[in-house]
C-alpha positions as CSV (number, residue, x, y, z in Angstrom):
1,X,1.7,14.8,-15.6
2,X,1.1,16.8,-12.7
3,X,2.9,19.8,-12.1
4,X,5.5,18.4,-10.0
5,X,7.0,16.4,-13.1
6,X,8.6,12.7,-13.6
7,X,12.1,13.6,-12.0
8,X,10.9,15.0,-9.0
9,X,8.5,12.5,-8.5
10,X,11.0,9.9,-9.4
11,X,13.4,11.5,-7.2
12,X,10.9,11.3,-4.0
13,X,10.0,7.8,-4.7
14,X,13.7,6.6,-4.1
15,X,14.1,8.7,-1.8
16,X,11.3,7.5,0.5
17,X,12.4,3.9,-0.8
18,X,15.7,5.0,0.8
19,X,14.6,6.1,4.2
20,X,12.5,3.2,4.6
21,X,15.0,0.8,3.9
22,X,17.6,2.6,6.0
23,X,14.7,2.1,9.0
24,X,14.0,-1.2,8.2
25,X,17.5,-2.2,9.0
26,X,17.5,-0.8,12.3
27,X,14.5,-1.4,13.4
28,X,14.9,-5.3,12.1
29,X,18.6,-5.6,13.3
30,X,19.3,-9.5,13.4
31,X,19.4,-10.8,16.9
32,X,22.6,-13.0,18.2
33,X,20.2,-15.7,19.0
34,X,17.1,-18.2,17.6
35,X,14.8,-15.7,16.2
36,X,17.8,-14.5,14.1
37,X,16.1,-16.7,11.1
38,X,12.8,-15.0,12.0
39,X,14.2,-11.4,11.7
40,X,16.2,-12.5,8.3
41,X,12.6,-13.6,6.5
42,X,11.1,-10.6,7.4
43,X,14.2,-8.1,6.2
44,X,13.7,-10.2,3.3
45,X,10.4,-9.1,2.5
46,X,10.5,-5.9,3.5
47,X,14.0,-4.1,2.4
48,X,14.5,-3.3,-1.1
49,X,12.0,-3.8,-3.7
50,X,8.4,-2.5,-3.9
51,X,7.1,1.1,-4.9
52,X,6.7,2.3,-1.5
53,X,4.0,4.4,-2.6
54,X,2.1,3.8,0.4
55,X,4.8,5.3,2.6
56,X,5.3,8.3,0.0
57,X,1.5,9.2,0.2
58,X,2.3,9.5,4.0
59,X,4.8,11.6,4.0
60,X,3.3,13.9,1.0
61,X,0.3,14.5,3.2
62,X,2.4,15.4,5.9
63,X,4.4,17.6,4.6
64,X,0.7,20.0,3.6
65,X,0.5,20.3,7.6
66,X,4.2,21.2,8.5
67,X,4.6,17.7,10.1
68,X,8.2,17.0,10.9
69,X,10.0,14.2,8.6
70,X,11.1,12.1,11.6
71,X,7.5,11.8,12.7
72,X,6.2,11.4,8.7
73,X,8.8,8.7,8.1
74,X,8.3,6.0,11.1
75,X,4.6,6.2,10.5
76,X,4.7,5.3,7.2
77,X,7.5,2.6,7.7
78,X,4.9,1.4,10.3
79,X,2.2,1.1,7.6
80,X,5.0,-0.4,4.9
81,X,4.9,-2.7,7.7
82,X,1.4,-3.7,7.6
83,X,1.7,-3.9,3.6
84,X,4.3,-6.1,3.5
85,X,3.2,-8.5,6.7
86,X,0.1,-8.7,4.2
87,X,1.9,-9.9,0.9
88,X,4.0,-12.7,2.9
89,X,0.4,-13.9,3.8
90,X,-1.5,-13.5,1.0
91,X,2.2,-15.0,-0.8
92,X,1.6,-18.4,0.8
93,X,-0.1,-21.4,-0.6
94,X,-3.5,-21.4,1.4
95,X,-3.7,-17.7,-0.2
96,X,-2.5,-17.3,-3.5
97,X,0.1,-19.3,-3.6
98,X,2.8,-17.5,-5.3
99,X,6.7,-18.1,-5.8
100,X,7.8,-14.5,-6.6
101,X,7.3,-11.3,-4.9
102,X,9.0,-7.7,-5.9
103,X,11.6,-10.0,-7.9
104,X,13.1,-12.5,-5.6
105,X,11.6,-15.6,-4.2
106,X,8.7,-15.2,-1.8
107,X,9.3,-15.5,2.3
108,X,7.8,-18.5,2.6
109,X,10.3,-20.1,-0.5
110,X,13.3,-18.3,0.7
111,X,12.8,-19.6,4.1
112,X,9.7,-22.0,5.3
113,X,6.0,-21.5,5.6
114,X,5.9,-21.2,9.1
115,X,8.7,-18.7,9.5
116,X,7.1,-17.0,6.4
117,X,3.5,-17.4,8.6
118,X,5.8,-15.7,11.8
119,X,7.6,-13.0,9.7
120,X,4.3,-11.6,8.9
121,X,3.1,-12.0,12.3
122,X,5.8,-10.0,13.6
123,X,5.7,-7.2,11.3
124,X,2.1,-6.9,11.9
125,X,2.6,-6.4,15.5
126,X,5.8,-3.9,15.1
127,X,3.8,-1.6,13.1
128,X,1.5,-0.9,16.1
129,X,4.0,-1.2,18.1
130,X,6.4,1.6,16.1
131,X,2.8,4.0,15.7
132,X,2.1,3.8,19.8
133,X,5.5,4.7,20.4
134,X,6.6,8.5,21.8
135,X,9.1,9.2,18.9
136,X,6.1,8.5,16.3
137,X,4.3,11.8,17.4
138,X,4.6,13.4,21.4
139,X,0.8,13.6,21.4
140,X,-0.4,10.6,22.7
141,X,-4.1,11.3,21.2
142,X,-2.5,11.6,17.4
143,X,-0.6,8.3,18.3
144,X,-4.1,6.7,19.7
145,X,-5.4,8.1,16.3
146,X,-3.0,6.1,14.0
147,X,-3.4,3.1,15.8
148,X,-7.3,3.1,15.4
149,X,-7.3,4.4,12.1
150,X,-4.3,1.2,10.6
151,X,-6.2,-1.2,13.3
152,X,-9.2,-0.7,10.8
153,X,-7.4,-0.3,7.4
154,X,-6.1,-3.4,8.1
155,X,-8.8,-5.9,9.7
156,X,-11.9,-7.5,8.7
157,X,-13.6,-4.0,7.8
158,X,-10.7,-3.2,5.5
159,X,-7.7,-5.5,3.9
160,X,-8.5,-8.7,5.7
161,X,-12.0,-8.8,4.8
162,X,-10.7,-7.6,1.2
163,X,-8.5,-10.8,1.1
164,X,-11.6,-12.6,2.4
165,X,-13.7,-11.5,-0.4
166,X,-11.1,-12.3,-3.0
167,X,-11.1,-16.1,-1.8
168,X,-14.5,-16.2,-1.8
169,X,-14.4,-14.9,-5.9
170,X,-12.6,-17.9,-7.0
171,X,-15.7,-19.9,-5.8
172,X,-18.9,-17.1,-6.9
173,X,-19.5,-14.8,-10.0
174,X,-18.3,-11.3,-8.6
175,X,-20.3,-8.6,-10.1
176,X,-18.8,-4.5,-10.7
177,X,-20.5,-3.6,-7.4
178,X,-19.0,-6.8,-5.7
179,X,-15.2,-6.1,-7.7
180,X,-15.2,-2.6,-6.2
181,X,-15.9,-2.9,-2.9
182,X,-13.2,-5.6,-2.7
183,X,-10.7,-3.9,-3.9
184,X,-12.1,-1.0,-1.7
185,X,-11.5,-2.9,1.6
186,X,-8.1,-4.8,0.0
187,X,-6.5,-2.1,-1.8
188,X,-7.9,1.0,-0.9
189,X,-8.2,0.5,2.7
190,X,-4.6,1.0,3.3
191,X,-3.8,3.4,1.0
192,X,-7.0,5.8,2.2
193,X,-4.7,5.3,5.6
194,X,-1.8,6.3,4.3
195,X,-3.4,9.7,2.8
196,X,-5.1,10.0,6.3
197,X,-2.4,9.3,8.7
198,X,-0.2,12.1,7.3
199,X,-3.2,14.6,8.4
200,X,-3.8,13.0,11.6
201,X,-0.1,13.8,12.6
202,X,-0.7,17.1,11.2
203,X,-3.8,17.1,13.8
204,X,-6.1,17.9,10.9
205,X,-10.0,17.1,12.6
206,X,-12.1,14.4,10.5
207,X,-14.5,17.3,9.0
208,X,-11.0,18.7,7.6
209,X,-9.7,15.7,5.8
210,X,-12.7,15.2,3.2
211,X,-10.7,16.0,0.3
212,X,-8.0,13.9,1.0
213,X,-10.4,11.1,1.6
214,X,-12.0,11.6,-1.6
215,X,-8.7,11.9,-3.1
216,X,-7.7,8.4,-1.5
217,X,-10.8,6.7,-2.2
218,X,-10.4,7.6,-6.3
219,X,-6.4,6.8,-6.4
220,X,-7.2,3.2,-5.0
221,X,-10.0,2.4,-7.4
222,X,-7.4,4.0,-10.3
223,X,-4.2,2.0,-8.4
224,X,-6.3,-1.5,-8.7
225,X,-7.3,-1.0,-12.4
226,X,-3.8,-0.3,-13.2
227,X,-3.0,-3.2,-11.6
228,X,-5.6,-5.4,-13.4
229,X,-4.7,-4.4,-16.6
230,X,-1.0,-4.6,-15.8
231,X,-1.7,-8.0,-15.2
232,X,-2.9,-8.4,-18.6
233,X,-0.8,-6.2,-20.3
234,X,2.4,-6.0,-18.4
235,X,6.0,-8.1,-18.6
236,X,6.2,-10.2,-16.0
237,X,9.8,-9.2,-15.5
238,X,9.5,-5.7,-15.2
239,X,6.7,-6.2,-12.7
240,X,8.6,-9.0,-10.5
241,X,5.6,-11.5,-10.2
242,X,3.5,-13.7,-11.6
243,X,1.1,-12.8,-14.2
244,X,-2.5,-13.3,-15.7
245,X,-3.0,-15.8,-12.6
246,X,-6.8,-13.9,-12.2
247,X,-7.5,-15.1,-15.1
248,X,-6.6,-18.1,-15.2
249,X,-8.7,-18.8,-12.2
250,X,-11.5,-18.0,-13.7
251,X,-12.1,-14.3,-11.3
252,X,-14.0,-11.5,-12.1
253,X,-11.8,-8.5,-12.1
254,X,-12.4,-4.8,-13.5
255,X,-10.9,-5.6,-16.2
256,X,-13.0,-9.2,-17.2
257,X,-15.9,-6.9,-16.5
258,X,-15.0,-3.6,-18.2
259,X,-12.7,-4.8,-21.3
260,X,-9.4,-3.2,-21.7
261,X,-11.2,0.0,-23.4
262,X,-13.4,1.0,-20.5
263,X,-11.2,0.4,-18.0
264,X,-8.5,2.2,-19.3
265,X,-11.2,5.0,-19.7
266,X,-11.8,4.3,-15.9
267,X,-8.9,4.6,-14.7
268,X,-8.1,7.7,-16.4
269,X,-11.0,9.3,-14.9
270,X,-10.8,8.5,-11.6
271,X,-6.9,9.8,-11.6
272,X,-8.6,13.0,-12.7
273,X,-10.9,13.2,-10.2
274,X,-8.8,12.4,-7.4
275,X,-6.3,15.2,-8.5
276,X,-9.8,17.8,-8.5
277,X,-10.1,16.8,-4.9
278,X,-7.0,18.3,-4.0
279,X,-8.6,21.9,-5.3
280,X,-8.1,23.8,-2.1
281,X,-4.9,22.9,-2.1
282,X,-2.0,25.1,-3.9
283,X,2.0,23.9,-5.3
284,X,2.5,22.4,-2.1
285,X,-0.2,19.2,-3.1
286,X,2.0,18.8,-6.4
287,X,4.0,15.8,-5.2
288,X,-0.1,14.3,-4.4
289,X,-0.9,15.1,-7.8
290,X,1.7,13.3,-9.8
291,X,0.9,10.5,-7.6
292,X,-2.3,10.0,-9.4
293,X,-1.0,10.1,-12.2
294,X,2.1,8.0,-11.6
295,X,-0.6,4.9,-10.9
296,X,-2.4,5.1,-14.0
297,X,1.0,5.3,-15.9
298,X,3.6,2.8,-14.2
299,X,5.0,-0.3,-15.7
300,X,5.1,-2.5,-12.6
């Protein structure tokens, strides 16, 4: 374990798990009128529950650059936002059709499909809507910044196309070059955002954020084998969803491709060498470090 350690890290996941929440309420305040069913599904979804490590990689990387927290915190309950619009969708039944998400029924079985279909819609829109606005950053080329940047995390060059490419593998062999760069665009896309927003609002210039890339790009190959082999491996109750459903379709994962062995191996390294990209960096990357190796070793 990095040198940050479990408590600490544990301490700043619930916290961040905290201050999301608390902004998810306010920002999602139930309406006094027809949409109040709307805004229920999607407080639903996205309050309580989850690892919020997404959000936490935000704000980690912000706080190398001095950013304030207020800033840190709405842009990465804006990108929460985007990953949670993305598992009511991917939840439903023309996706992957699944009845239990972070341990309670999924939008679209708490409420309907089409509300489900809206919810995710909605939250979607809001995150753009919550990185373009004034109190996300004063400068409106950083907020112009973060838009771009989520806009392409989260579209057809990034987790949509992702999600496209794992429809497609329950029709076609997938080979390891095939594997990776899907989970690349579905995975990694949004978590190489999260690591690159928090610089962005620390008006870090591209040529200054390889390291971080390099360290994003290695944590979400290392975050998707976890997750393949937790699938495997894991108990479906302490993970909060359904299991083994991969492979039981019959799709090639790094797992099917690697065996248990190697991919454990894999994921190992890569953990290792995302933590060596954060060289340059001194005590105040810690919290980044023990990130890395928080995905290799979770239970859920």
């Amino acid at each position: 374990m990095a040198a940050v350690g479990l408590l600490p890290l544990t301490r700043a996941l619930v916290d961040i798990g905290t201050a999301v929440d608390r902004r998810f309420e306010t920002m999602l305040a139930v309406p006094g009128d027809a949409r109040a069913r709307l805004y229920q599904c999607m407080r639903h979804a996205a309050i309580g529950g989850g690892k919020r490590l997404r959000p936490l990689l935000v704000v980690a990387t912000a706080d190398l650059f001095g950013v304030e927290r207020e800033c840190a915190e709405r842009a990465a309950t804006a990108i929460e936002a985007i990953h949670v619009y993305s598992l009511i969708h991917d939840d439903l039944p023309a996706m992957d059709d699944d009845d239990l998400r972070r341990g309670k029924p999924t939008a679209h079985k708490a409420f309907d499909e089409a509300t489900a279909i809206l919810a995710g819609d909605s939250l979607h829109a809001l995150a753009f809507e919550w990185l373009a606005d004034p109190a996300t950053h004063a400068d409106p080329f950083v907020r112009a910044e973060l838009v771009l940047e989520v806009a392409r995390a989260a579209g057809p060059g990034g987790m949509a196309g992702g999600q496209a490419m794992d429809l497609a593998a329950e029709r076609m062999p997938f080979d390891l070059p095939a594997v990776t760069r899907l989970q690349q665009l579905k995975t990694g896309a949004l978590i190489g955002v999260s690591v690159e927003a928090g610089a962005i609002l620390g008006r870090v210039p591209p040529e200054g954020r390889t390291g971080l890339r390099g360290y994003a790009h290695d944590l979400g190959l290392a975050f998707q084998i976890a997750d393949d082999l937790l699938d495997a491996e894991g108990d479906e109750a302490a993970v909060g969803k359904a299991l083994r459903k991969d492979a039981d379709a019959g799709k090639a994962t790094f797992l099917s491709l690697l065996g248990p062995e190697r991919a454990h191996a894999q994921c190992e390294l890569l953990a290792a060498q995302a933590v060596e990209h954060l060289r340059s960096y001194g005590t105040e990357a810690d919290l980044l470090r023990a990130l890395a190796h928080y995905v290799v070793e979770r239970d859920r």
